[in-house]
C-alpha positions in Angstrom: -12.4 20.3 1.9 -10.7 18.0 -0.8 -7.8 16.3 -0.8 -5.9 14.2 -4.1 -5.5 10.6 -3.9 -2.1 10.6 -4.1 -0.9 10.3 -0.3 -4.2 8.0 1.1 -3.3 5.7 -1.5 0.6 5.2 -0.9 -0.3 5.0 2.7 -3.4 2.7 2.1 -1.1 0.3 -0.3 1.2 0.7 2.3 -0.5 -1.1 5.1 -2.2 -3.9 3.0 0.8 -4.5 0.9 2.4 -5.2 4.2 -0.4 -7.2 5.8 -0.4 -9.4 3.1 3.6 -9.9 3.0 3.2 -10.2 7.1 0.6 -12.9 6.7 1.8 -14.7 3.9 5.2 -15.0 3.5 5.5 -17.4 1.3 3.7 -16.2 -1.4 6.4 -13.9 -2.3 9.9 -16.2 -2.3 9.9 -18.2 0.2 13.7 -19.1 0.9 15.7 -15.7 0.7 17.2 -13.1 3.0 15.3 -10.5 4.8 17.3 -8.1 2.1 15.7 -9.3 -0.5 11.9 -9.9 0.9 12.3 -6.1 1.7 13.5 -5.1 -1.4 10.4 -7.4 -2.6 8.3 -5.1 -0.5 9.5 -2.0 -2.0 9.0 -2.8 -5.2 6.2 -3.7 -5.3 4.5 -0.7 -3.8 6.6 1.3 -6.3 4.6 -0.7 -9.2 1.2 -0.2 -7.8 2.0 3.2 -7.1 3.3 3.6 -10.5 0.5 2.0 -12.3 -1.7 4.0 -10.2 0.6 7.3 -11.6 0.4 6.4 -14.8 -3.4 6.0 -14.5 -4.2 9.3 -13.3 -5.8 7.7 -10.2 -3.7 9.8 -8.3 -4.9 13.2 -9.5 -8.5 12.5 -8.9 -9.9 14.4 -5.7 -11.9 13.2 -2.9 -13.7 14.6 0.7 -11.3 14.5 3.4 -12.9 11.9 5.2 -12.6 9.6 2.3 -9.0 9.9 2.4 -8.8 9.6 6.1 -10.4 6.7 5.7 -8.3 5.5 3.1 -5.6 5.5 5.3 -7.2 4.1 8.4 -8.2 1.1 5.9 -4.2 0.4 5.3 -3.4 0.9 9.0 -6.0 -1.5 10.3 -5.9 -4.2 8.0 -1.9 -4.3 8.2 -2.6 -4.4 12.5 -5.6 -7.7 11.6 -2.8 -9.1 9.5 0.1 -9.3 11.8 
């Protein structure tokens, strides 16, 4: 069974976008209101994901399990972060 790239990568991004952010905070302004680090936070994924659109890494097709484990990447590297 294959799958497209499209939803394991937004989740993947997801969870190490948000490791990262979790982690180090200061990387990405370091003085400003919770509003604005999150609207920090969604943008950024709306870059990658848009880079990866324009790309055509998105369409691509992989085995299930690679895409499970795509996901499982973002999920445990955002819990190692935090």
């Amino acid at each position: 069974m294959y799958w497209k790239l499209r939803i394991p990568l937004i989740l993947g991004i997801i969870g190490v976008i948000s490791g990262i952010i979790q982690k180090i905070p200061n990387l990405f302004l370091v003085n400003t209101s919770s509003f604005i680090r999150s609207a920090v936070f969604i943008g950024l994924i709306g870059i990658i994901f848009t880079i990866l659109e324009k790309t055509d890494v998105n369409e691509k097709k992989v085995h299930f399990t690679i895409g499970v484990g795509i996901i499982l990447f973002g999920i445990i590297f955002d819990y190692l972060m935090a």
